[in-house]
Jmol script that loads the backbone (N, CA, C; Angstrom):
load data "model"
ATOM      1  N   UNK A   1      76.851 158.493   9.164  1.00  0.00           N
ATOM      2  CA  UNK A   1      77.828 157.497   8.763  1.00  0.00           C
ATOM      3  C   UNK A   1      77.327 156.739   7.537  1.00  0.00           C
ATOM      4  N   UNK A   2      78.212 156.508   6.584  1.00  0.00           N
ATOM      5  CA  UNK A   2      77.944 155.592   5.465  1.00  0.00           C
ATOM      6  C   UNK A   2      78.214 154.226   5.691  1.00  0.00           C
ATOM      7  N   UNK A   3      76.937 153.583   6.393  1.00  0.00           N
ATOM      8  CA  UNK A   3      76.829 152.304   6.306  1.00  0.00           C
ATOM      9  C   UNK A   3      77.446 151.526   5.174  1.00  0.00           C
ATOM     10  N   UNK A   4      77.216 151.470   4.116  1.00  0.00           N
ATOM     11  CA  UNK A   4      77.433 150.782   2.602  1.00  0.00           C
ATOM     12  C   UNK A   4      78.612 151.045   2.689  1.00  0.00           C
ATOM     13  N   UNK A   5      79.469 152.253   2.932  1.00  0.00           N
ATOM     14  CA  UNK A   5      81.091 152.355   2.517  1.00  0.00           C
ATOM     15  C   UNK A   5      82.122 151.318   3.525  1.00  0.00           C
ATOM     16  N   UNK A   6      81.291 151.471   5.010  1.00  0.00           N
ATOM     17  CA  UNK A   6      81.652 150.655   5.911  1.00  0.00           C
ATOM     18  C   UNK A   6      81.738 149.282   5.426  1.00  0.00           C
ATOM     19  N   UNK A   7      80.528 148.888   5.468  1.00  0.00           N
ATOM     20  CA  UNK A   7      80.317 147.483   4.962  1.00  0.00           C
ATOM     21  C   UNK A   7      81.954 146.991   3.506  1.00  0.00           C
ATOM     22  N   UNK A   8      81.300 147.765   2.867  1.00  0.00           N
ATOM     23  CA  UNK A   8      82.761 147.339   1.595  1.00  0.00           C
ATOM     24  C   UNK A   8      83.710 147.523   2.405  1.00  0.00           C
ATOM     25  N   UNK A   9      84.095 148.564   3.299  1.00  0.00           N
ATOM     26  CA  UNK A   9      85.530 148.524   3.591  1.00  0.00           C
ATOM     27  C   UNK A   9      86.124 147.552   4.157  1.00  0.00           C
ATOM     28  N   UNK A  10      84.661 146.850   4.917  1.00  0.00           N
ATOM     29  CA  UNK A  10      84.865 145.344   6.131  1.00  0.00           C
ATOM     30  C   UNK A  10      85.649 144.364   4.738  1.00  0.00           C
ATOM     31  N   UNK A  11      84.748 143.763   3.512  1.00  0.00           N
ATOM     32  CA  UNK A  11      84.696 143.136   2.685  1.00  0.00           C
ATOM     33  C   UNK A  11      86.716 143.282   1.980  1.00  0.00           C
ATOM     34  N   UNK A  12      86.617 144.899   1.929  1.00  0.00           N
ATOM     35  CA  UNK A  12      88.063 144.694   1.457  1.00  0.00           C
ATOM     36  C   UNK A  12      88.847 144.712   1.991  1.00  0.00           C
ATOM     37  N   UNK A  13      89.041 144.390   3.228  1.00  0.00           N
ATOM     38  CA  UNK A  13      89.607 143.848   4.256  1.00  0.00           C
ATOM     39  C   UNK A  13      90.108 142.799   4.029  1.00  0.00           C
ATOM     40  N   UNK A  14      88.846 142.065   4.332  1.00  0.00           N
ATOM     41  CA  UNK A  14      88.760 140.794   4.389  1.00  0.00           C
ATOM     42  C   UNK A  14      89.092 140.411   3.292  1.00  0.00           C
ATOM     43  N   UNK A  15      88.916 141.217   2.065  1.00  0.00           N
ATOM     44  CA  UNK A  15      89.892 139.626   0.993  1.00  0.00           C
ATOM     45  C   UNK A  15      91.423 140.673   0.505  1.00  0.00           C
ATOM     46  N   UNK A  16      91.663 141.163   1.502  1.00  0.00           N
ATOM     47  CA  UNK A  16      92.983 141.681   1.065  1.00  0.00           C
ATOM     48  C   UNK A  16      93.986 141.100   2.047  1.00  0.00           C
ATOM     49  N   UNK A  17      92.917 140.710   2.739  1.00  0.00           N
ATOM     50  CA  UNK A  17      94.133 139.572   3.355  1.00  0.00           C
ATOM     51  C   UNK A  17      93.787 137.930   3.992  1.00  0.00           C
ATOM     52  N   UNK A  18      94.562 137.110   4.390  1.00  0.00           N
ATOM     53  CA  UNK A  18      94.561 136.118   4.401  1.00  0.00           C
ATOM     54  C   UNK A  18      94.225 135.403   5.683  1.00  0.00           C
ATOM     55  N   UNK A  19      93.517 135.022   5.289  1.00  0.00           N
ATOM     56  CA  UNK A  19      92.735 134.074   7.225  1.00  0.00           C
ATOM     57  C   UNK A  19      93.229 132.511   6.765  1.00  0.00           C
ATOM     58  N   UNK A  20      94.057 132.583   7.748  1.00  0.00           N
ATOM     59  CA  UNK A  20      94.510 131.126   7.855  1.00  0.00           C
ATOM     60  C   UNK A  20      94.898 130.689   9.709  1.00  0.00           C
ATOM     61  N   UNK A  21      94.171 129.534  10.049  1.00  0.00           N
ATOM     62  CA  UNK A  21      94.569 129.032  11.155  1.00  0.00           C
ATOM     63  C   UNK A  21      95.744 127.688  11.044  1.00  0.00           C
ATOM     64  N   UNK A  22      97.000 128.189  11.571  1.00  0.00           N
ATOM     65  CA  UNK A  22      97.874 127.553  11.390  1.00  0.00           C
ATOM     66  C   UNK A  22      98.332 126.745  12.838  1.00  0.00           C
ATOM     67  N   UNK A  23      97.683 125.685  13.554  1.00  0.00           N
ATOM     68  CA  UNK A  23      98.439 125.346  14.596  1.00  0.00           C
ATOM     69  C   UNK A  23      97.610 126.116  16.166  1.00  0.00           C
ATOM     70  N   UNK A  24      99.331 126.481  16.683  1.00  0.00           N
ATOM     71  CA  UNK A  24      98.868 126.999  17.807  1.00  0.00           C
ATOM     72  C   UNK A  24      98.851 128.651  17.603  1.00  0.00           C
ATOM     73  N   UNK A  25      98.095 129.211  16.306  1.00  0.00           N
ATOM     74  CA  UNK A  25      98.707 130.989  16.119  1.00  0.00           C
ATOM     75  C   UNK A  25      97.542 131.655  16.766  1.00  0.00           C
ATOM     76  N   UNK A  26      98.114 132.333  18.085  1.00  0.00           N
ATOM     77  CA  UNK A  26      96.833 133.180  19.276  1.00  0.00           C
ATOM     78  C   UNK A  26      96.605 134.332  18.216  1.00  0.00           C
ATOM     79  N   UNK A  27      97.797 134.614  17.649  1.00  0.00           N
ATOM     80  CA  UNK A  27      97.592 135.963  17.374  1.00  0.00           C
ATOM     81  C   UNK A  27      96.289 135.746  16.111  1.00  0.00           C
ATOM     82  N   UNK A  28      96.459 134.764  15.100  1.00  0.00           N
ATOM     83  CA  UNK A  28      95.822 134.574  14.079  1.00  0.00           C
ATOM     84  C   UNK A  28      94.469 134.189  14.320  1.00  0.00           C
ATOM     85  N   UNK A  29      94.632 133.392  15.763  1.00  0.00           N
ATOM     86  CA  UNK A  29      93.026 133.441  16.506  1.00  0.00           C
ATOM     87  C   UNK A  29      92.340 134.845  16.763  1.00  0.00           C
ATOM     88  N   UNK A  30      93.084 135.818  17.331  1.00  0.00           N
ATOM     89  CA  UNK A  30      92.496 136.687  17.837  1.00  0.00           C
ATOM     90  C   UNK A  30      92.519 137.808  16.905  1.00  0.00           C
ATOM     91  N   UNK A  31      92.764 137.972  15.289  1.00  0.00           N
ATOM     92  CA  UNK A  31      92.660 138.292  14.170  1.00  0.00           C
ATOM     93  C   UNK A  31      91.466 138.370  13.665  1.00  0.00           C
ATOM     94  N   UNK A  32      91.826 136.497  13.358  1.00  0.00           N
ATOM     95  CA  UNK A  32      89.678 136.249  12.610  1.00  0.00           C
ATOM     96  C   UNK A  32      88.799 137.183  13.705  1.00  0.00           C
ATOM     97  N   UNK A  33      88.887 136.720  15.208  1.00  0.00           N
ATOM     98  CA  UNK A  33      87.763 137.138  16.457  1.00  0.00           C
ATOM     99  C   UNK A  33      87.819 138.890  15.773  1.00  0.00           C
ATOM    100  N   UNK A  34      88.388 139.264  15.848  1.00  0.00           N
ATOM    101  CA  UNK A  34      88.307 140.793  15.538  1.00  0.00           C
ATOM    102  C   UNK A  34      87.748 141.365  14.490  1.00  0.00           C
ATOM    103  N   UNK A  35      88.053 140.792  13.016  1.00  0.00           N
ATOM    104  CA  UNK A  35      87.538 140.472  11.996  1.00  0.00           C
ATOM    105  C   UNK A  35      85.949 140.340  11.900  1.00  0.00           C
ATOM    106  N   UNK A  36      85.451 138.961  12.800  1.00  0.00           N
ATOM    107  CA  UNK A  36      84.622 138.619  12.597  1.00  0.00           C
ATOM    108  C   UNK A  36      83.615 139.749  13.573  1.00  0.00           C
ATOM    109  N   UNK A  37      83.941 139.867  14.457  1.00  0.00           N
ATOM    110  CA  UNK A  37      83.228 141.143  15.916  1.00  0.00           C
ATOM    111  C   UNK A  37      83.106 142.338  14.998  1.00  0.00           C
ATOM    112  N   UNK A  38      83.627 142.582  14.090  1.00  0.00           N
ATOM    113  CA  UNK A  38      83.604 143.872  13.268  1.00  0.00           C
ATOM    114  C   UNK A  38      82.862 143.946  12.409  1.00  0.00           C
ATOM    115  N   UNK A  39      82.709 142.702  11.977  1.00  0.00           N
ATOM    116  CA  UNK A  39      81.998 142.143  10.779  1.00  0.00           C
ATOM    117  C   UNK A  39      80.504 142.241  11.507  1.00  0.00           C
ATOM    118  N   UNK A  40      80.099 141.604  12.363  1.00  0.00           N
ATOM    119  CA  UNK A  40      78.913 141.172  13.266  1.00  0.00           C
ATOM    120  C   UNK A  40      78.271 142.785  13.543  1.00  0.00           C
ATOM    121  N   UNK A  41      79.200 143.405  14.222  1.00  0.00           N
ATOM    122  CA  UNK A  41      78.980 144.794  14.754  1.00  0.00           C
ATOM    123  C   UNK A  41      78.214 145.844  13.645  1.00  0.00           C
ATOM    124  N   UNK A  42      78.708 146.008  12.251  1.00  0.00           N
ATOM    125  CA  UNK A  42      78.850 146.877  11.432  1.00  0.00           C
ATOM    126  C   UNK A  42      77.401 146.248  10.749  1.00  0.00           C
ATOM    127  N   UNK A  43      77.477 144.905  10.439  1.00  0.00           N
ATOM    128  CA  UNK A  43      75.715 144.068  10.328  1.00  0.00           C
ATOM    129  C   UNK A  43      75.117 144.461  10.820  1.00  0.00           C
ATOM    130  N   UNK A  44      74.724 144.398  12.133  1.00  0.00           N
ATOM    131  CA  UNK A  44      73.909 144.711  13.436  1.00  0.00           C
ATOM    132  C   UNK A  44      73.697 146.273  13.463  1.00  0.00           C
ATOM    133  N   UNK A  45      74.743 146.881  13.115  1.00  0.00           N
ATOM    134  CA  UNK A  45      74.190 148.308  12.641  1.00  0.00           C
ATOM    135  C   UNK A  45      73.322 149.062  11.766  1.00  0.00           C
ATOM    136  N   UNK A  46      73.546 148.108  11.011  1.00  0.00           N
ATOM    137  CA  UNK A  46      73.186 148.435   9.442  1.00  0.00           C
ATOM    138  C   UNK A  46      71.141 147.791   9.700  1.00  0.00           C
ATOM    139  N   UNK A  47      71.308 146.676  10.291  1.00  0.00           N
ATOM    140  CA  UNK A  47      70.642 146.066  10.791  1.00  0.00           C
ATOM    141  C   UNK A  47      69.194 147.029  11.308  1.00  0.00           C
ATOM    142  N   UNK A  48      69.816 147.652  12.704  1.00  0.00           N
ATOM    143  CA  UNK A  48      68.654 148.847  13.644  1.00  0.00           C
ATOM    144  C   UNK A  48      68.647 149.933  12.982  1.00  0.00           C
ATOM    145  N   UNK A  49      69.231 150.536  11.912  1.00  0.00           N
ATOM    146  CA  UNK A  49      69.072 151.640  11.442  1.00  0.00           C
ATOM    147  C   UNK A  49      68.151 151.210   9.956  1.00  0.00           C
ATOM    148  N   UNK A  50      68.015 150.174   9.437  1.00  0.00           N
ATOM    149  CA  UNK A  50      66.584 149.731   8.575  1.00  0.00           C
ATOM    150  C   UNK A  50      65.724 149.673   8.918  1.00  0.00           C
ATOM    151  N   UNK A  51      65.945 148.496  10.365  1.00  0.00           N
ATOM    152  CA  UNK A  51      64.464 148.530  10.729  1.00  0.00           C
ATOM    153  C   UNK A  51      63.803 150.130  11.479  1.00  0.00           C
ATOM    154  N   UNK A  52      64.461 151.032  11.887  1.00  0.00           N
ATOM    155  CA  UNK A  52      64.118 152.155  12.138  1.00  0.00           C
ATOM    156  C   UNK A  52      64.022 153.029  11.062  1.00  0.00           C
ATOM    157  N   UNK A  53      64.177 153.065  10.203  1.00  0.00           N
ATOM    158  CA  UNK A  53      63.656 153.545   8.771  1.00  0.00           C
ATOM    159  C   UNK A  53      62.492 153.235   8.427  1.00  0.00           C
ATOM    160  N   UNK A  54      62.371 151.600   8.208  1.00  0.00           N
ATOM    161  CA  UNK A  54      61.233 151.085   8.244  1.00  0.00           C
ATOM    162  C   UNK A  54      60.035 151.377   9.369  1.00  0.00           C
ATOM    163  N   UNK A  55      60.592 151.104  10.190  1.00  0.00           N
ATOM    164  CA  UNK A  55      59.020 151.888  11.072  1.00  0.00           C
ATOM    165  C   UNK A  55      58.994 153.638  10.918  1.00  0.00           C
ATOM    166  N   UNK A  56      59.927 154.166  10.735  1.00  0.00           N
ATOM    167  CA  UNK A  56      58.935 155.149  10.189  1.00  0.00           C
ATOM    168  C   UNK A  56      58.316 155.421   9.230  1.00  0.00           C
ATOM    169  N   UNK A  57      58.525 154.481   8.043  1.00  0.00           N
ATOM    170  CA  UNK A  57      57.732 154.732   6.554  1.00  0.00           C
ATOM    171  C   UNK A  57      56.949 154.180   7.162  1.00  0.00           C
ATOM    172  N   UNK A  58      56.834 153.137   7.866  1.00  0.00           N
ATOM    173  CA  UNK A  58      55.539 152.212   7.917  1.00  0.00           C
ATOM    174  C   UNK A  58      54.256 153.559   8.523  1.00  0.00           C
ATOM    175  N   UNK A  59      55.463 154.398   9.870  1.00  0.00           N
ATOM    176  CA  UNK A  59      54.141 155.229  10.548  1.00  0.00           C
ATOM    177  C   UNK A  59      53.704 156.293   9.414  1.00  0.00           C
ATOM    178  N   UNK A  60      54.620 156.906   8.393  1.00  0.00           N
ATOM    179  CA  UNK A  60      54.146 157.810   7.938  1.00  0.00           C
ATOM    180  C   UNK A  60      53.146 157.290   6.541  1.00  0.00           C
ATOM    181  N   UNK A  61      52.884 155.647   6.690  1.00  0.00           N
ATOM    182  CA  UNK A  61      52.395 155.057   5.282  1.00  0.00           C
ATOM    183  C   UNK A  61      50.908 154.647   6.350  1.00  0.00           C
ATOM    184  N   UNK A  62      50.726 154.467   7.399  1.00  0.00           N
ATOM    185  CA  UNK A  62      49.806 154.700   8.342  1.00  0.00           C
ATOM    186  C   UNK A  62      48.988 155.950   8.204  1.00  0.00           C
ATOM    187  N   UNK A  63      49.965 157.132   8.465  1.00  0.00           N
ATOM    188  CA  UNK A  63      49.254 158.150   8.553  1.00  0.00           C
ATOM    189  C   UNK A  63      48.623 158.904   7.409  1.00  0.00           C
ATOM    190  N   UNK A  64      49.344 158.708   6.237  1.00  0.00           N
ATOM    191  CA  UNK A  64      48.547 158.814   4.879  1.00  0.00           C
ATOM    192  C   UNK A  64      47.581 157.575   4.800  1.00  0.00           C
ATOM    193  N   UNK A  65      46.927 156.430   4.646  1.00  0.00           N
ATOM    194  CA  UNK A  65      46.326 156.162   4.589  1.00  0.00           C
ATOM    195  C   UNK A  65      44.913 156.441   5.406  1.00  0.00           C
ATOM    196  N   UNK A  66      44.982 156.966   6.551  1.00  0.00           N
ATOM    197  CA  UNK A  66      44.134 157.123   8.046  1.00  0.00           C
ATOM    198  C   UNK A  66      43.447 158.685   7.037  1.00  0.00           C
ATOM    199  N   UNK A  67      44.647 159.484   6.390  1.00  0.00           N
ATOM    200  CA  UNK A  67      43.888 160.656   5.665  1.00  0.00           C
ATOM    201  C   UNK A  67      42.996 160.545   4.320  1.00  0.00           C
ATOM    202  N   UNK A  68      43.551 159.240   3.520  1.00  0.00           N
ATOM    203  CA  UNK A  68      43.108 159.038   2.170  1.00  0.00           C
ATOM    204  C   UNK A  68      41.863 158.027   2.371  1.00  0.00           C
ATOM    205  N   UNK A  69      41.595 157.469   3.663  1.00  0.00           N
ATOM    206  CA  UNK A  69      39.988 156.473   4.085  1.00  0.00           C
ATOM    207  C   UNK A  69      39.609 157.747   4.552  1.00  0.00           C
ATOM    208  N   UNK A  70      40.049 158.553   5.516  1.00  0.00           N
ATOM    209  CA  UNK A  70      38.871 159.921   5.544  1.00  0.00           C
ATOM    210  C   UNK A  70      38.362 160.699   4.951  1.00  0.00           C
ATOM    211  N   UNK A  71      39.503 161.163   3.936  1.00  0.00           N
ATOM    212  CA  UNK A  71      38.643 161.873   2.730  1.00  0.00           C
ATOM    213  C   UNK A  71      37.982 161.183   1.808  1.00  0.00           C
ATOM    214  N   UNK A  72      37.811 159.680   1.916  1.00  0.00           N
ATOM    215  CA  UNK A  72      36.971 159.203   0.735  1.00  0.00           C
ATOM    216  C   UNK A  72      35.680 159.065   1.671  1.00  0.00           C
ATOM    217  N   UNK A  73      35.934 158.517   2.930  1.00  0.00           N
ATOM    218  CA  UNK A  73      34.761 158.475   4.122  1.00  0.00           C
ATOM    219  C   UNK A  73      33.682 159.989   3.876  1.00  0.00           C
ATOM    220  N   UNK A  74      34.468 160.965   3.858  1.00  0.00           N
ATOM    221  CA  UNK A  74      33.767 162.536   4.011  1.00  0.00           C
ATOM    222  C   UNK A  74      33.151 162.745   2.688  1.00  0.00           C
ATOM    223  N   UNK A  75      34.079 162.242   1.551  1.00  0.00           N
ATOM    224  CA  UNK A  75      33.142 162.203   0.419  1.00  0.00           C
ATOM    225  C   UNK A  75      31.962 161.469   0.061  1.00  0.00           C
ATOM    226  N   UNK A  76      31.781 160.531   1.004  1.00  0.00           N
ATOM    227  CA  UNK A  76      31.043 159.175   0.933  1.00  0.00           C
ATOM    228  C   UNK A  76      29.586 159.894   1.531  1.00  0.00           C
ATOM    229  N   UNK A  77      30.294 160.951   3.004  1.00  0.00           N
ATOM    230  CA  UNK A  77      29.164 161.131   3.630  1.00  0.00           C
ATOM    231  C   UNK A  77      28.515 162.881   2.956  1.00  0.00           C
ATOM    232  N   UNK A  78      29.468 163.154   2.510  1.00  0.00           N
ATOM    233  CA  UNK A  78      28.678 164.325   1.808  1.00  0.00           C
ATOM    234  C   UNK A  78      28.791 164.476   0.224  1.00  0.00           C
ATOM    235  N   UNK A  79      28.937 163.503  -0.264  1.00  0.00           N
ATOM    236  CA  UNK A  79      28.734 163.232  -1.467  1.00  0.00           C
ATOM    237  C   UNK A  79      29.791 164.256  -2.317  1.00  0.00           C
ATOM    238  N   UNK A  80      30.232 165.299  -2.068  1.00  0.00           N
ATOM    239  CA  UNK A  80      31.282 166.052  -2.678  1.00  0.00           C
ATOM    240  C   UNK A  80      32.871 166.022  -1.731  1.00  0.00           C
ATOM    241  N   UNK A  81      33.917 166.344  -2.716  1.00  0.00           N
ATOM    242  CA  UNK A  81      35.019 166.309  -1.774  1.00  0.00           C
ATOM    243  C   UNK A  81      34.987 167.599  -0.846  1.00  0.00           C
ATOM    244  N   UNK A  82      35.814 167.317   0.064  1.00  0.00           N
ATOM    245  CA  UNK A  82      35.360 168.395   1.278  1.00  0.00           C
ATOM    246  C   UNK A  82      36.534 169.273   0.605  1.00  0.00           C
TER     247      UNK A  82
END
end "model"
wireframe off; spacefill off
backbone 0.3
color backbone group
């Protein structure tokens, strides 16, 4: 899914049309609520799928480093690269 296309589509939504609370309007209440739950939802998505990106660069920026201190370690201890 294209997060980013989502996101704009929320955005042109939202200014293609008009949020106004007028009085007693349920329906215009339960508009914004929908609006806004969609809005929240599609965040929150966008949200766990970074930070799960992010931990895996983080593990695979872990696991290159754990190789680039060993091969300088192995060079350290045998004076040539292995």
């Amino acid at each position: 899914m294209d997060y980013s296309k989502n996101l704009l589509n929320v955005f042109n939504f939202l200014a293609s049309s008009e949020i106004r609370l007028e009085g007693e309007d349920i329906h215009s209440c339960i508009g914004i609520g929908l609006r806004l739950s969609y809005i929240f939802q599609t965040c929150c998505s966008m949200l766990i799928h970074l930070l799960t990106y992010f931990c895996a660069v983080q593990g695979y920026l872990s696991v290159l480093s754990f190789l680039v201190i060993q091969h300088a370690w192995l060079t350290v201890l045998h004076g040539t690269s292995p």
